[in-house]
C-alpha positions in Angstrom: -1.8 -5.7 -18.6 -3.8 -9.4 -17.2 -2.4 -10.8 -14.2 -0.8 -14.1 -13.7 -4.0 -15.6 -12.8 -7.6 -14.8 -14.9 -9.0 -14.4 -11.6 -6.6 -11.6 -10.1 -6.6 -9.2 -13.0 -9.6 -7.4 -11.4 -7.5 -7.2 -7.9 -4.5 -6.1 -10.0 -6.3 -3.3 -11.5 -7.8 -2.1 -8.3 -4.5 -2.1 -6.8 -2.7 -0.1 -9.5 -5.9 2.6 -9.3 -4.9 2.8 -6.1 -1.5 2.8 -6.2 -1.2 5.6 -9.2 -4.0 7.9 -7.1 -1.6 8.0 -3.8 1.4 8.1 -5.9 0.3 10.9 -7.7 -2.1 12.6 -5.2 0.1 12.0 -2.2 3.3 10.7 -2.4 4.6 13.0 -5.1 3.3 15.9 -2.8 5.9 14.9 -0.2 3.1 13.2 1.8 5.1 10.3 3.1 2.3 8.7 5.2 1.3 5.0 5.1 0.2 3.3 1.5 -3.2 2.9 2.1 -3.1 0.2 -0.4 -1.2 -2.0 1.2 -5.0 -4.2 1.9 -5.2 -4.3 -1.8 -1.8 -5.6 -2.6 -2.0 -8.3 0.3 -5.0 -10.0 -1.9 -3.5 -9.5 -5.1 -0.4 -10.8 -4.1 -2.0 -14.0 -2.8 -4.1 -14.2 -5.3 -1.1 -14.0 -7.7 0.9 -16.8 -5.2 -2.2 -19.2 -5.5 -2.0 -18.9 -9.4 1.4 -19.8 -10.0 1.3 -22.7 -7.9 -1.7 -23.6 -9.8 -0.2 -23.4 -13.0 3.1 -24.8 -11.6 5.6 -21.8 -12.8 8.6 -22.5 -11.4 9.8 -19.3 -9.0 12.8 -20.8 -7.2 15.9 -18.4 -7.3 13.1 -15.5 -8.1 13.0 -12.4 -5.7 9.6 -10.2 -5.4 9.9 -7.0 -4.2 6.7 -5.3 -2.4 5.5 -2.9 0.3 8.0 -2.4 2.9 10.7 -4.7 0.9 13.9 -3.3 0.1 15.4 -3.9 -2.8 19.1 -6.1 -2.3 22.3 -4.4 -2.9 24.2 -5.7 -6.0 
């Protein structure tokens, strides 16, 4: 799937290579450590920030979760 932006589809798939390899290789291992992907999702997500206020979507209201987010209780 294309990112938001043209320009952050290459950091998004980077990001999710990464992502799925330490999920799989790590995480589901019980190796709990740090996300060493974090770096990667830092520019994808402003990447991702710069194209929407480029294109103007509207976002107000709109929770994002992330690394080290939690989600909110219903």
């Amino acid at each position: 799937m294309n990112s938001v932006g043209e320009g952050c589809t290459e950091l998004k798939r980077e990001y999710d290579q990464c992502f799925n390899r330490w999920f799989a290789e790590k995480f589901l291992k019980g190796d709990r450590s740090a996300d060493p992907c974090s770096e990667l999702f830092h520019k994808y997500h402003t990447c991702v920030q710069k194209a929407i206020k480029e294109k103007d979507i509207p976002i107000e209201g709109v929770e994002f979760m992330g690394p080290n987010r939690e989600k909110a209780d219903s």
